[in-house]
C-alpha positions in Angstrom: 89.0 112.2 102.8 92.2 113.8 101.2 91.3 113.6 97.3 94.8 114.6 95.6 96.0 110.8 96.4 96.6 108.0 94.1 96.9 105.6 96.4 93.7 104.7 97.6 92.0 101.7 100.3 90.2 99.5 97.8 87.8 98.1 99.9 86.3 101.2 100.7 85.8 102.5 97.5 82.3 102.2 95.3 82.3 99.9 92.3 81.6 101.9 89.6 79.6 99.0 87.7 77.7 97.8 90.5 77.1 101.0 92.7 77.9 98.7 95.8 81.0 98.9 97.7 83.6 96.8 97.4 84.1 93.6 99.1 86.2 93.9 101.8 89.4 91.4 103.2 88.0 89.6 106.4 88.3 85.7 106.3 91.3 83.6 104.9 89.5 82.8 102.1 88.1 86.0 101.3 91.9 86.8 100.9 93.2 84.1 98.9 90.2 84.8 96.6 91.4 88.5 95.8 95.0 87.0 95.5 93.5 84.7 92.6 92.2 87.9 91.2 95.4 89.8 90.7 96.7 87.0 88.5 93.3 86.0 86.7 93.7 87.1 82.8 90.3 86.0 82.2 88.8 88.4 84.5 86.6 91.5 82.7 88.2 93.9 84.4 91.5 92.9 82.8 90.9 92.7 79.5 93.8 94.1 77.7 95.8 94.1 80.9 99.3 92.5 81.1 99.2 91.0 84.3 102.8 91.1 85.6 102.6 88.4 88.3 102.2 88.6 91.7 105.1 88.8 94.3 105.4 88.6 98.2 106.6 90.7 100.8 108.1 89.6 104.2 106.7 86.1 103.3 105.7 83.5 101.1 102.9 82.5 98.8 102.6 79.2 101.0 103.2 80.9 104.4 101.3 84.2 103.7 97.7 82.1 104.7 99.3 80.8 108.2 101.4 83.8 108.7 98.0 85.8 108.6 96.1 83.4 110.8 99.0 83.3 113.7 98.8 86.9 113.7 95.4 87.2 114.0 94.9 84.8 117.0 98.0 86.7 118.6 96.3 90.1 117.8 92.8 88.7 119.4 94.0 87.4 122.7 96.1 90.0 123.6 93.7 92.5 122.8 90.9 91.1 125.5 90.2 93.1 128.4 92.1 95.9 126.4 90.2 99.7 126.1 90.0 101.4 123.1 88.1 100.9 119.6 87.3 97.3 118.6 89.1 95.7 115.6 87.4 96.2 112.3 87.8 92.4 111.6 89.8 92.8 108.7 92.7 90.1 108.0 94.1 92.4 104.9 94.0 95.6 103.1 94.0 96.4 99.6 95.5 99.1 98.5 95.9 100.4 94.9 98.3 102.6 93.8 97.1 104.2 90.7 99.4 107.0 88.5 98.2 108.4 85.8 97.8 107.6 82.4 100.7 108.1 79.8 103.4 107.4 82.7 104.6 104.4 80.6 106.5 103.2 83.7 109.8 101.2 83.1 110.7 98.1 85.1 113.1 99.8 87.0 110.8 102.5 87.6 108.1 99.9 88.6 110.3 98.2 91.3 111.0 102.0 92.7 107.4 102.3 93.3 107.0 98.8 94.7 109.9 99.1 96.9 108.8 102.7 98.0 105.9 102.2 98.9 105.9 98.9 100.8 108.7 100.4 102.9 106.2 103.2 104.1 103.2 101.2 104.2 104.4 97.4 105.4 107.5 98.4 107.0 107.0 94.8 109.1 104.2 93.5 107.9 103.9 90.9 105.1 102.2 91.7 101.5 101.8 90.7 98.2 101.7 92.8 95.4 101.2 92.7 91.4 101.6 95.3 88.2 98.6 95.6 86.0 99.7 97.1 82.9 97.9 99.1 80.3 100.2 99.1 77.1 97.6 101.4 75.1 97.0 104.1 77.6 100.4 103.6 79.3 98.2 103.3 82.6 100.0 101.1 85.5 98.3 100.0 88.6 99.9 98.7 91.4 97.5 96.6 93.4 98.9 95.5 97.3 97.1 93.3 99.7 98.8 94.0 103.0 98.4 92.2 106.2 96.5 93.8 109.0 99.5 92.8 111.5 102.6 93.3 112.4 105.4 91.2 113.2 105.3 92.0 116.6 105.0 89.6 119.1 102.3 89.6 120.3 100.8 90.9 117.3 99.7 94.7 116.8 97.5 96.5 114.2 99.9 97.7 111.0 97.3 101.2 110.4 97.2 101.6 114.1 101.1 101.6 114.1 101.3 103.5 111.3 99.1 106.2 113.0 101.4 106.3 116.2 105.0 106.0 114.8 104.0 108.5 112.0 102.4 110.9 113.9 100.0 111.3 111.1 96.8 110.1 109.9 96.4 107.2 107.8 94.6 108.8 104.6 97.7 111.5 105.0 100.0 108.9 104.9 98.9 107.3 101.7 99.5 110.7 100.5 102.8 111.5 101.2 104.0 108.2 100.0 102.1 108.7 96.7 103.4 111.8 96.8 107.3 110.8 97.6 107.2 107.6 95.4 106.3 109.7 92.6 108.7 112.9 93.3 111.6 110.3 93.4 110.2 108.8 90.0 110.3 112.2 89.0 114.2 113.7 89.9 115.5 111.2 87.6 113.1 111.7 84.8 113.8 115.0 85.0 117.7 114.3 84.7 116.9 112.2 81.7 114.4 114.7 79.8 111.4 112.6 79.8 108.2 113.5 80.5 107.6 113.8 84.3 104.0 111.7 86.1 101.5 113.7 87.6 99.6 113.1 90.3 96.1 113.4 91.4 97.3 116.2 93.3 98.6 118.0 90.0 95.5 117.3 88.2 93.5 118.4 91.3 95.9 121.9 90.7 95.2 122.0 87.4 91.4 121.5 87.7 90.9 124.1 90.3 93.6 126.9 88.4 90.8 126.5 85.2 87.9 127.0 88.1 89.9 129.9 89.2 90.1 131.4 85.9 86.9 130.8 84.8 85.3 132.8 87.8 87.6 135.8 87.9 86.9 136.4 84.3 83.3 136.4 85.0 83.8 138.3 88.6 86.1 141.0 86.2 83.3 141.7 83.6 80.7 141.7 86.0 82.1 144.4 88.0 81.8 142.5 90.8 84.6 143.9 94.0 84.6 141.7 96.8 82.6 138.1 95.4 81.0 136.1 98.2 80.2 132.3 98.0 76.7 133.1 96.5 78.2 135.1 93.8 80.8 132.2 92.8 77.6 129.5 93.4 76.1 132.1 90.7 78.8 132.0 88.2 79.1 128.1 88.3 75.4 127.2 87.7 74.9 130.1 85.0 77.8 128.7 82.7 78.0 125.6 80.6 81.4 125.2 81.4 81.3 124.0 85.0 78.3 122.1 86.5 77.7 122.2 90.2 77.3 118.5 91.4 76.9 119.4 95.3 77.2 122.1 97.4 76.7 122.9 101.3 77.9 125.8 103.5 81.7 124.6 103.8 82.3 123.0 100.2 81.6 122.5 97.0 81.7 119.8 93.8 82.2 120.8 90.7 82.9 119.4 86.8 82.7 119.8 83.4 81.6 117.8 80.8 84.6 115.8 80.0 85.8 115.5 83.6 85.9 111.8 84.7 86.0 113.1 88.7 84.2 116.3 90.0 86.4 118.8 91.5 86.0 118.8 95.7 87.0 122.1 97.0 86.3 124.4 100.1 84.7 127.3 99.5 87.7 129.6 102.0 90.2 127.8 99.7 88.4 128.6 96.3 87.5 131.8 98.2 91.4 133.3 98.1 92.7 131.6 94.9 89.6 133.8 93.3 91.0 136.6 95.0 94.8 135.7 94.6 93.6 135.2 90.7 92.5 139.0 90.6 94.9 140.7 92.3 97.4 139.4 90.0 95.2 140.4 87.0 95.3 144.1 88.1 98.4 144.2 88.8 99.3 143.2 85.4 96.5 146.0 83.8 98.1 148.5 86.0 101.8 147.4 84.6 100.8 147.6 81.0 98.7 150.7 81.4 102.5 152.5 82.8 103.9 150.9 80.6 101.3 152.5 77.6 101.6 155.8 79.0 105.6 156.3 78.9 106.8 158.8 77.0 109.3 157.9 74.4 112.9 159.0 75.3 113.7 163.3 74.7 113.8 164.0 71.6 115.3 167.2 71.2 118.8 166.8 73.2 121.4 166.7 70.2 123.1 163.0 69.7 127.3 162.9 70.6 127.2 161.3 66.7 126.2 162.8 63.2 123.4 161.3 61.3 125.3 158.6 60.1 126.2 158.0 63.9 129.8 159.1 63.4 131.5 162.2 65.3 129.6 165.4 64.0 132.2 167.6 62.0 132.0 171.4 63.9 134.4 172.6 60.9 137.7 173.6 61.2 139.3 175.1 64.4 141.2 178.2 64.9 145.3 177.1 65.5 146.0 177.4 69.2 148.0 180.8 70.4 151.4 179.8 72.0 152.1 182.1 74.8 
């Protein structure tokens, strides 16, 4: 899974409270229950949440239920007799697009990311969608439930015709539409002056630049040439700074204390910003140590001016000869 989105598939994701995972879209009324939820104030998990309301997408809030349904039964029979993987069974997706805290989104800014996102992810396929705003951390959410069908008649799969007329993968599309959203977001807060939004990707950066650091300073006063996994497994689990959640051959989780996620990275990818990391370093000794040993400029050539740094007086001159 790519983990520098912020859009993320709801329904596949582990409830942090419960430890199960979470209940996923597949009967009519298993969606008109999660719609319910996206505008229910008494709900715990929206306790000092302004619930913005929801809004549809290529529908209605009467047809959205019937839509569904037709779609499904078109989907079903025209998919008997047909090869290739069966469908999950899923009527709708939700999705949850998530930046982070402090963005203190505008309304103009929200219906950007609305707009934005459906285009890329229900391009024709009908949605409905709903702002869950934080007004103390500045945190919103955008939460969409998106129809598992086209418009297409018969009726095709929306992720499976994502897949083909992207040329991409699904998780990789959530990405770059995070990713794009957010960079459009972005150009005109820069314009403005404002404070920019990061990303999961940018925090992701940010994470693995301070795992970076942290290990070539160690690598440097060890002494330590050409590090190998084992010495950088070393490092990590002999600090207090970093704690080693899980590691195998390919990968490994780290995180530090006040860390809400653990940092996922591959160890050939950690591997080469460690070296990047200390190239740079010695090339920056190697600069200031040059720069140390120059010697100051020669002293003993005599200056064009006097002490005073006017022209130097040579005392009066012998009149020319006329010839």
């Amino acid at each position: 899974m790519n983990r520098g989105i912020f859009i993320c598939r709801a329904q596949y994701k582990i409830n942090p409270k419960t430890k199960k995972r979470n209940r996923r879209i597949r009967t009519l009324a298993d969606l008109a229950g999660i719609i319910r939820y996206l505008d229910e104030p008494e709900h715990e998990n929206h306790e000092g949440i302004d619930l913005r309301g929801t809004q549809y997408w290529r529908t209605t809030a009467e047809g959205m239920s019937s839509l569904i349904e037709r779609q499904s039964a078109e989907y079903l029979a025209g998919a008997l007799g047909r090869p290739g993987q069966r469908w999950s069974g899923d009527v709708a997706e939700h999705i949850i697009v998530s930046p982070d805290e402090g963005a203190f989104f505008s309304v103009a800014e929200e219906y950007l990311i609305s707009r934005g996102t459906l285009i890329r992810l229900c391009p024709f396929s009908p949605a409905v969608f709903a702002w869950h705003y934080n007004p103390e951390t500045g945190r919103s959410e955008l939460h969409i439930i998106a129809g598992s069908f086209t418009e297409d008649h018969p009726a095709l799969l929306r992720v499976t015709e994502l897949r083909r007329c992207n040329g991409t993968d699904y998780l990789m599309l959530l990405h770059e539409t995070g990713e794009a959203v957010i960079r459009e977001i972005n150009l005109a807060r820069l314009l403005e002056g404002r404070t920019l939004v990061r990303t999961l990707g940018d925090i992701r950066d940010a994470k693995r630049d301070a795992a970076v650091a942290f290990v070539a300073e160690r690598v440097e006063s060890a002494d330590i040439f050409q590090p190998t996994v084992q010495d950088l497994l070393a490092i990590f689990r002999g600090g207090t700074v970093w704690i080693v959640i899980k590691s195998s051959k390919t990968s490994v989780s780290l995180k530090r204390p006040d860390d809400t996620t653990p940092l996922h990275i591959r160890w050939p990818e950690l591997l080469a910003a460690v070296f990047y990391r200390l190239a740079l370093d010695s090339r920056e000794r190697e600069a200031k140590k040059a720069k140390e040993q120059c010697l100051p400029p020669d002293s003993h050539k005599r200056p064009s001016g006097g002490a005073d740094g006017g022209t130097h007086d040579e005392g009066p001159r012998s009149p020319s000869r006329e010839i």
